[in-house]
N, C-alpha and C positions, 0 to 999 in steps of 0.2 A: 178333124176334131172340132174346127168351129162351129161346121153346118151338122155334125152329130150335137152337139150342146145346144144350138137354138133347136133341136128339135125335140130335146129333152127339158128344156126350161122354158116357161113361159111365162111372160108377165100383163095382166091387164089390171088397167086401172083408170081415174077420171081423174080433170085437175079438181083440186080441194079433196081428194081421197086418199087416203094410201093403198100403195097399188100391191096386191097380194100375189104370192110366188107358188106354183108347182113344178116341182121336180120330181122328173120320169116317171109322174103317178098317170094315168087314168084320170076320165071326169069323177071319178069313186071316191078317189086318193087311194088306189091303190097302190101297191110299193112298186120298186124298179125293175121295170119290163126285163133288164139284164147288163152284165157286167159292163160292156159299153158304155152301156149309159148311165149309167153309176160312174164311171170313171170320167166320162164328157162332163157330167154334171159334177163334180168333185172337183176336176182343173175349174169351173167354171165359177164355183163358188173361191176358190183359191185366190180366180181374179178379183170377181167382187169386194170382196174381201179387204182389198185393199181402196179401195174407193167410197164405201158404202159406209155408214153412218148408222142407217136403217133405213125402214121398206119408203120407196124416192113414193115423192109427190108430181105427178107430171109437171105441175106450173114450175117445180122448183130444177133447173135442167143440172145445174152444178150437184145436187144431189149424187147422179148415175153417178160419178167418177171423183170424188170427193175421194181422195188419198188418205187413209189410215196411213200415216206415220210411225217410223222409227227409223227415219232414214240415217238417226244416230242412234237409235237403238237398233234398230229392224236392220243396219245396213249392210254393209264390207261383203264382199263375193266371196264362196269357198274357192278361193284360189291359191296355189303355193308361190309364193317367191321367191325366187333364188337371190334375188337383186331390186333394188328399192327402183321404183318406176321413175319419180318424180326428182331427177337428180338436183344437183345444187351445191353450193359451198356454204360453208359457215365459219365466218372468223377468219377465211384465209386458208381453211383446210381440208382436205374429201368430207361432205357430209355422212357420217356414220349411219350403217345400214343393215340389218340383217347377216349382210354377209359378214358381217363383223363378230358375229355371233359364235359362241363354243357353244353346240347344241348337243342338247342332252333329255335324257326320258327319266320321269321318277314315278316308280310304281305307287300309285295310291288302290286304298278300296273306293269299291264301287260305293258301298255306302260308308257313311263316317259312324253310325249309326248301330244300323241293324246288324249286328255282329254275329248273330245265330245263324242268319237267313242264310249262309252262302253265295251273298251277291256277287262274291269274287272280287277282282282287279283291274285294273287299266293302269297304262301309261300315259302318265302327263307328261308332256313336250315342254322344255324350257332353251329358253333365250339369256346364258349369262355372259356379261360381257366386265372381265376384273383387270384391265389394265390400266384402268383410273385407281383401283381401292389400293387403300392406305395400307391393311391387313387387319386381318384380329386382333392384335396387340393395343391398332393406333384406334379403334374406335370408331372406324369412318363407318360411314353410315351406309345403308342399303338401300335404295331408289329400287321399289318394287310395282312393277304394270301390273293390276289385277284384268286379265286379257276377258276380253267380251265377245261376241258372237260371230266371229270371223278366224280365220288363220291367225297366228300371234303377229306376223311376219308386216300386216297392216300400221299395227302398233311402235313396231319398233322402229318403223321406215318414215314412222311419222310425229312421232313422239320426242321433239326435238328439246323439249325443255328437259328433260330426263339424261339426256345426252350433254347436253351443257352444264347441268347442276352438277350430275358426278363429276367432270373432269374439276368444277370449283370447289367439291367438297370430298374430294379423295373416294368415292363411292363406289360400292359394287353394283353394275346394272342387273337385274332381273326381272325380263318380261314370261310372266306365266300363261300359259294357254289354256284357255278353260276347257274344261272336261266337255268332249261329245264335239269340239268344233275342228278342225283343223283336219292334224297329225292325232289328238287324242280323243278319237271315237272308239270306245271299247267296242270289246267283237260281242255283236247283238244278236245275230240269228243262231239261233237254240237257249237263248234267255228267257227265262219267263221275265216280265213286265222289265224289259231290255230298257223302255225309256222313263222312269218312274224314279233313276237315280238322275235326272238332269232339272235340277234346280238350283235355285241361288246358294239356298243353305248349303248345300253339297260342295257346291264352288267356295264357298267360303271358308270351307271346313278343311278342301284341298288350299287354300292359301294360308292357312295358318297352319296345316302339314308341314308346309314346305317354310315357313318362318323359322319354327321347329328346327328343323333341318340345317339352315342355313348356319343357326347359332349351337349347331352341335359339334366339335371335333370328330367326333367318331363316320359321322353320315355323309354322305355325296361328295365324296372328295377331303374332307376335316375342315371346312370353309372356319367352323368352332367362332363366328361371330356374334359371340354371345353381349358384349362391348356395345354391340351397335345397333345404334335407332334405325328400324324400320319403317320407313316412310311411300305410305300407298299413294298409286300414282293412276288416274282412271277419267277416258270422257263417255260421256252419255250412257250406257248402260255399264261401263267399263267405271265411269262416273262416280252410278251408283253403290257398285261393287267396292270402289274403294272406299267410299264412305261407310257403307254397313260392315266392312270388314275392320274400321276401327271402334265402330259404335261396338259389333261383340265383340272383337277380341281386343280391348285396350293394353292388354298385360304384354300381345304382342306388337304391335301395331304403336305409334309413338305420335303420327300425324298421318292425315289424308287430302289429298287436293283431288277433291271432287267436280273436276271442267264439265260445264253444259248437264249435271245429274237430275233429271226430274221428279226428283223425291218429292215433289208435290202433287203430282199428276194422278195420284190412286184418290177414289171417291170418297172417303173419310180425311184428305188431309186439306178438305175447302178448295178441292181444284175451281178453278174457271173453267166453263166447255169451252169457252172461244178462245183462251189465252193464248195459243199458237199463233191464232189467226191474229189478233192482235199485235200480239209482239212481230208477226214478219211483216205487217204492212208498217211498220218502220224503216224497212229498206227499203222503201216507195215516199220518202218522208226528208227532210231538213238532217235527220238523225244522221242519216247516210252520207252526208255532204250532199245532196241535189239541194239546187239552189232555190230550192220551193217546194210545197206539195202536191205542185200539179200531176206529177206521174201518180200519184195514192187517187185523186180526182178523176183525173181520165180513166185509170184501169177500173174503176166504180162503175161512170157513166158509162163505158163503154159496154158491158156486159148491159147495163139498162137500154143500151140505143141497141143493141144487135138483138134482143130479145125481141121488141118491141118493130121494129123496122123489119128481121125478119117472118113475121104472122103474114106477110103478103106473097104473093110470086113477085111481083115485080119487087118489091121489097129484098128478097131474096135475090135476085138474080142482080139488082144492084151491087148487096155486100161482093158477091162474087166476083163480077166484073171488078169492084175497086180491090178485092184482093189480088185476082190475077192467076199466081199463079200453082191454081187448089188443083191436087190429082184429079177429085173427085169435087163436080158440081154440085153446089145446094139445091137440093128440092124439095125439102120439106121443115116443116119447126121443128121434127124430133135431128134432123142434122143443123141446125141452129143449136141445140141444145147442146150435141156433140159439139160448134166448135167451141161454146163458149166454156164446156170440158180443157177440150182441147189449150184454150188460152190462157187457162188460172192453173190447172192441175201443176205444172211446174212452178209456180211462184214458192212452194215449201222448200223444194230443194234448192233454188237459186237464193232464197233469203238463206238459208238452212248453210249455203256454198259461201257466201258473199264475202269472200277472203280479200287480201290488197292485194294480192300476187294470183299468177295462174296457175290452177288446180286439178286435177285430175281426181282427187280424192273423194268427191262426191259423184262426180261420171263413172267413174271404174266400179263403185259402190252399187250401181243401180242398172250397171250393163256390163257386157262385154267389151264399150269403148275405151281406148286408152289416149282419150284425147282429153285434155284440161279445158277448163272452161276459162276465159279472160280473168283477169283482175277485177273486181267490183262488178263480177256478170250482172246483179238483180240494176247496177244504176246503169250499165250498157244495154238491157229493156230499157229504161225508162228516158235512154236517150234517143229514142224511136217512136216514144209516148209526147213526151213533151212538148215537142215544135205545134202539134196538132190540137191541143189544149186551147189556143189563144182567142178560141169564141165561148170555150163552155163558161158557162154559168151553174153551179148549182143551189137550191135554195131549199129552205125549208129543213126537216129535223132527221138528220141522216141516223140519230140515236134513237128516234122511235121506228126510223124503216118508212118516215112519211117525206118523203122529199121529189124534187123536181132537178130532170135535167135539164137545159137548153143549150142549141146553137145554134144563134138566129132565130129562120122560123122556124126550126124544128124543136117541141116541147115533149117529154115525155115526164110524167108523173107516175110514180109507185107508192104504192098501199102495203108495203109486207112485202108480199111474193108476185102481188100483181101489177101489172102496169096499164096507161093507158096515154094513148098519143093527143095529139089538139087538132088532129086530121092533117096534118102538112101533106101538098103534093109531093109528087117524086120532083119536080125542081127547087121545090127548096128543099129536099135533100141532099140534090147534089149541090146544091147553095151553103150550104150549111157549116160543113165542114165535118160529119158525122163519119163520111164514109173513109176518110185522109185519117182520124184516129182508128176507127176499125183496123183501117189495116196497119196505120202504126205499131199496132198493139201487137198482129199478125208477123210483123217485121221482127220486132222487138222477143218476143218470144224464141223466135230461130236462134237464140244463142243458147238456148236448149236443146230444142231437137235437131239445128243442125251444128250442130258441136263439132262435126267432122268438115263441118264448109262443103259435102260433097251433094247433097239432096239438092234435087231439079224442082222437086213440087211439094206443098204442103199437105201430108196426108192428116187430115187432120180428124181422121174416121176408125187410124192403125193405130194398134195396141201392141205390136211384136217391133220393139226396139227404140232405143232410147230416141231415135230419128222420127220415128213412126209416133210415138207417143208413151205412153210410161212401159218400162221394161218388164219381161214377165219374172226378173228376178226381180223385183222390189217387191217386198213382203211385208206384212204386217200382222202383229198377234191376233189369234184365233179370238183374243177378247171381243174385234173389231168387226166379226163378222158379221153382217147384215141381213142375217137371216135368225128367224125364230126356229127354235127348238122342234115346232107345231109344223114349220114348213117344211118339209123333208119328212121321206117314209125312211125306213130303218134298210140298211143294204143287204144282198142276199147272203145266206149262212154262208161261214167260208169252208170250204172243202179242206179238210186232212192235210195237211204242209208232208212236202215229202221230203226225203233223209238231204237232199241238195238244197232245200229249203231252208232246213235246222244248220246249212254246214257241215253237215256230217257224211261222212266219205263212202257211205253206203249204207245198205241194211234199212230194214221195217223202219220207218218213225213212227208208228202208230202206235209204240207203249207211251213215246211221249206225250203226242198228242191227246190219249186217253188217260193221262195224269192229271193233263194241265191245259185248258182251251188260252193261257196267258203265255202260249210259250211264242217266240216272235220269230216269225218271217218274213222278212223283207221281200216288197215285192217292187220295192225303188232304192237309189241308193239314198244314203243318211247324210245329204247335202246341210249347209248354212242355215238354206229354207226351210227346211225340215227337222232340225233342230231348232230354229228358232219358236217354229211353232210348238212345239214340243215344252219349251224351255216357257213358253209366255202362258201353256196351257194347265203345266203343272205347279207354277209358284202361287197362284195366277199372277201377269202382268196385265191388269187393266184400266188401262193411262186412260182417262178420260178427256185429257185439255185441248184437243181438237177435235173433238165432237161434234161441236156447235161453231158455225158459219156465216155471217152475211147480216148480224144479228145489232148490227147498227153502230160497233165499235171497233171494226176493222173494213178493208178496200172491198170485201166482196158483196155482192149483191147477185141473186135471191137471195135471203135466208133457208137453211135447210132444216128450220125447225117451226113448230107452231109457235106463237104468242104465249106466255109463259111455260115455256115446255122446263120440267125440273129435272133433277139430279137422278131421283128416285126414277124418274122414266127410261134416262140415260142407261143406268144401271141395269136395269128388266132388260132391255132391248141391246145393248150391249155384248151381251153373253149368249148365245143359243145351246151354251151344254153340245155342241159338234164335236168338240175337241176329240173324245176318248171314239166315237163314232169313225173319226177322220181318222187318227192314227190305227186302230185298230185295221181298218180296210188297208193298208199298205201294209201290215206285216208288224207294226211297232206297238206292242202292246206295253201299259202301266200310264195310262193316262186317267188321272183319277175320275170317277164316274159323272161327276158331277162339279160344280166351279164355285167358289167363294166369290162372287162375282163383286162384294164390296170388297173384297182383298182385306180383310178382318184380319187373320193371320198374320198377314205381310206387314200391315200395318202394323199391328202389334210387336209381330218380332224386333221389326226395326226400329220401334220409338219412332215413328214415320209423324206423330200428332204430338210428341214429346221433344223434339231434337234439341230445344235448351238444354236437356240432359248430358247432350254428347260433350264432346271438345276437342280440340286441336282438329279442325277440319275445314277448309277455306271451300267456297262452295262459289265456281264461281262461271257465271252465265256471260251471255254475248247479247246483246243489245239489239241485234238484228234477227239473230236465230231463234227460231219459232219455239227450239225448247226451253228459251230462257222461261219462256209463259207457267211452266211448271218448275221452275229452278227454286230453291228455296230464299224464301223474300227475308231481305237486311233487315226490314222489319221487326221480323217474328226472333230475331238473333242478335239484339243489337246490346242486350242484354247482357250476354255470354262472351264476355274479353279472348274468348280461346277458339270462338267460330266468325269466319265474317262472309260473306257472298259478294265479293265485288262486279259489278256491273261494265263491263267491258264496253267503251262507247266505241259504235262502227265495228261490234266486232261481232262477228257468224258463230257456226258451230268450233266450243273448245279452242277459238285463235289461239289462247295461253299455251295449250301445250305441243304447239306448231314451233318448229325452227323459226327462228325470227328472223327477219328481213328489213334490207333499208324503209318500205314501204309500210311497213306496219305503223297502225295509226299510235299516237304517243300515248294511249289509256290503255295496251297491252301489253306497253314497256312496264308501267309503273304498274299494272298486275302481277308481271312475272318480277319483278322485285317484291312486291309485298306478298308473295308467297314462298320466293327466298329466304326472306327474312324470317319467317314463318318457320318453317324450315330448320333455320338455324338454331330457333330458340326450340324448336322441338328437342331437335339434338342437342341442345345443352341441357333441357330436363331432364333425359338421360342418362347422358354423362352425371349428374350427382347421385343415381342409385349406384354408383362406381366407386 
């Protein structure tokens, strides 16, 4: 499949140009020679995809492999749980787990909506758990998970603050699984436009079904908890979910604790492009508890000294000797570029991880590993960084991109994107102390890819597994994809789907197909991946806040944009309209034709540029994690006594609503208090419509 893809994709380009893309065309541009390669090229942009920003600049090497994010949105594997991975106690007693669970299915429509169309039904999967609730009588309240793009089974195994609040507040647990992910993928083949019911509004529409429900005697058992405050509970895409499900539906809905939500990150609501990038080189920083900002320093210069150092053979083959032990030898500056891929591409997830306690929740997320990463992974890098540090210097204005490294005699200076050395020989390289951070850095990193401790050599070239380098489950919305609309021919017609196609147990399909070219056949199955793209295609989700790289206010260097590159650019390049293209060729039709690429819509539905409006909503980011960059800012809400966004110090993705630990820093204790608190006084608002 690899060597089918490079032989259907090609890229050429110069440095200072952007380098233009054909796929499976002809010198013509003519379309795709054949299904093969359509299909090579298809996985291949899938990869891109997650890396690409838009079309790379040779000088810029961090470009190729620049991670689209969602590894809190985008992330959790479709996997079933039977049993929570990540054991533990809490308080002295089994930490409660899925298994705990009385699971149950609640028919919803496919649409909330379209009520003519005959969209039909599905079963959503629920997680309740009522050995804590008070009853209907006594008024106790309802701790509701609005579940996001994974099994629900993630949620609940992990979602520790929900588990402790009920047993304080007599609560009924309910974690709900969103429509299309899990257990609740309606049956798609012989649907016309099968994924055109998978958006936010749809989700929301099934959680205020089931609110409904909850407070009716008559429905799902007589639960008739009509008494009782409903309180949503959600991180990162799950986040935003609970937030916009009390923005509409306030009548049901009473409060929301919105952990890690980047309701800022759509292009109308004044995102930052770099703000990711920013907020994780915090966990490179004093914020984190390191005793300095040499490791945010080093991880800088070092990408500047390997850039620069490797433009030579001997150059190169120094890095290599001082690393040791690389599968695969450097030989050229386009594998300089890979490693210096290779060495930042995980700084997202390790800040993104940066928990006090040992984790699996972010490795299991992005692989098939079920291995946890240490306590404070991102400052166990920069314990591999720092001893190597003790010659650099650097000088000059690292916020216009004009600055100098040194150590010793070796000087490198950068313009932007370019660099240029003071001629040092190769002995005051090895003098220097350049080559001892290099691989520090190289060291340092391994508490990524080698997570399992079992890897002999650094592949620092591999793309198949979290060892190897980023997983080929880590996905990112079709918003992020790095190709234009213009670059790609249109795939060949698709042939008549036959009756095992449609699902159906025999017989002609061909009156269907002559009804309806919308009708769907799956020609993969309807994985996480594949819903998620789906789901980021059709609302649109097009988080903008890591876009922009290297741009003078965070660790990284190249930059991966031009000198005022804006918003409006972002936006055009952002979106290639693939979406409805890409689902269609698998079988999954109703992806709308075209994209609201400023998320106009989205924005609007939600009061996303309004949220003073909302209330009783705590909104609340981590200090380290890269989504805090688009979390919504105390700022813009300090106004509003009934919203606040507290700022979590040392703390990663959603710490708040993790089981708590001796080791948790003391600014997540006093979060999850003042969202108790929060909490309570929700549910006594309540209580006086009583």
């Amino acid at each position: 499949a690899i060597i089918a893809a490079a032989a259907c994709l090609t890229h050429a380009g110069a440095e200072g140009q952007a380098t233009g893309e054909r796929i499976c065309a002809d010198e013509s541009g003519a379309g795709f020679d054949d299904e093969a390669c359509f299909l090579s090229a298809s996985h291949q942009l899938h990869e891109r995809s997650k890396r690409q920003r838009h079309t790379m600049n040779l000088e810029r090497p961090g470009d190729q492999h620049m991670q689209p994010r969602f590894a809190g949105l985008r992330h959790r594997k479709a996997a079933s749980f039977s049993q929570v991975r990540r054991g533990g106690t809490n308080s002295g007693m089994a930490r409660p787990s899925s298994a705990n669970c009385t699971w149950t299915f609640v028919e919803q429509p496919l649409s909330h909506w379209d009520h003519g169309a005959g969209a039909g039904t599905y079963k959503q999967r629920l997680c309740i758990f009522s050995s804590y609730w008070g009853g209907a009588e006594s008024g106790a309240p309802i701790l509701f998970y609005t579940g996001n793009e994974s099994p629900v089974e993630e949620y609940v195994n992990n979602t520790g603050l929900m588990w402790n609040l009920a047993a304080k507040l007599s609560a009924l647990i309910v974690f709900a699984e969103h429509r299309y992910f899990g257990e609740s993928v309606p049956q798609l083949a012989g649907k016309a436009n099968c994924i055109a019911y998978l958006t936010s509004a749809e989700a929301l529409a099934d959680f205020a079904a089931l609110a409904q429900t909850f407070r009716d005697p008559t429905e799902l058992g007589g639960w008739g908890a009509s008494k009782s405050a409903l309180i949503a509970f959600g991180g990162s895409y799950g986040g935003m979910l609970a937030a916009e499900f009390r923005i509409k539906y306030p009548s049901l809905v009473q409060g929301a604790i919105a952990a890690s939500a980047p309701m800022s990150g759509f292009p109308m609501t004044g995102v930052q492009m770099d703000s990711s990038y920013r907020q994780l080189s915090n966990a490179a920083t004093t914020a984190a508890g390191l005793p300095d900002n040499s490791c945010y320093t080093g991880l800088k210069a070092a990408m500047v000294f390997l850039h620069e150092v490797g433009k030579t053979v001997e150059g190169r083959s120094a890095i290599g000797n001082a690393m040791g032990n690389l599968c695969v030898s450097i030989e050229s500056h386009s594998d300089i570029q890979k490693m210096m891929s290779y060495l930042t591409e995980p700084l997202f997830e390790l800040a993104e991880g940066d928990y006090p306690f040992s984790s699996d929740y972010i490795t299991y997320a992005l692989s098939d590993i079920d291995a946890p990463l240490p306590p404070w992974p991102f400052s166990k890098l920069c314990e591999s960084v720092m001893p190597a540090t003790q010659n650099l210097v650097l000088t000059g204005s690292e916020e216009e991109v004009k600055f100098t490294v040194r150590m010793k005699n070796v000087s490198v200076s950068v313009d932007w994107a370019t660099s240029v050395s003071n001629g040092f020989s190769m002995q005051d390289l090895e003098d220097s102390g350049v080559l001892e951070l290099l691989n520090g850095v190289k060291e340092g990193i391994q508490v990524w890819y080698n997570v399992t401790g079992t890897s002999d050599c650094v592949s620092y070239k591999g793309l198949a597994g979290l060892e190897d380098g980023v997983s080929e489950d880590t996905r990112a919305p079709p918003s992020l994809l790095g190709v234009r609309s213009s670059s790609h021919a249109a795939h060949p017609p698709r042939p008549p789907p036959s009756a095992a196609d449609l699902g159906l147990s025999g017989g002609d399909a061909s009156e269907f197909w002559s009804d309806s070219r919308d009708i769907c056949y799956p020609k993969t199955s309807f994985d996480s991946d594949m819903g998620w793209y789906a789901l980021s295609c059709n609302d649109p989700m097009n988080l903008l806040n890591y876009y922009v790289q290297g741009t003078g206010k965070d660790l990284f260097w190249p930059p991966n944009v031009d000198p005022g590159f804006s918003l409006t650019e972002a936006v055009k390049e952002s979106w290639s309209n693939y979406c409805k293209e890409y689902m269609d060729y698998y079988g999954y039709t109703g992806s709308p034709p075209s994209a609201d690429a400023w998320d106009k819509w989205v924005t609007a539905d939600y009061g996303l540029q309004h949220l003073t409006t909302a209330s009783n909503i705590v909104f609340s980011n981590g200090e380290l994690d890269p989504w805090a960059g688009a979390g919504v800012p105390a700022e813009l809400i300090k106004d509003q006594p009934s919203l606040s966004a507290p700022l979590i110090s040392k703390g990663a993705h959603h710490l708040d609503l993790f089981f708590p630990t001796p080791d948790d820093p003391p600014s997540v204790v006093e979060v999850r208090q003042q969202e108790e608190d929060a909490i309570k006084g929700w549910i006594q608002e309540w209580s006086q419509v009583f």
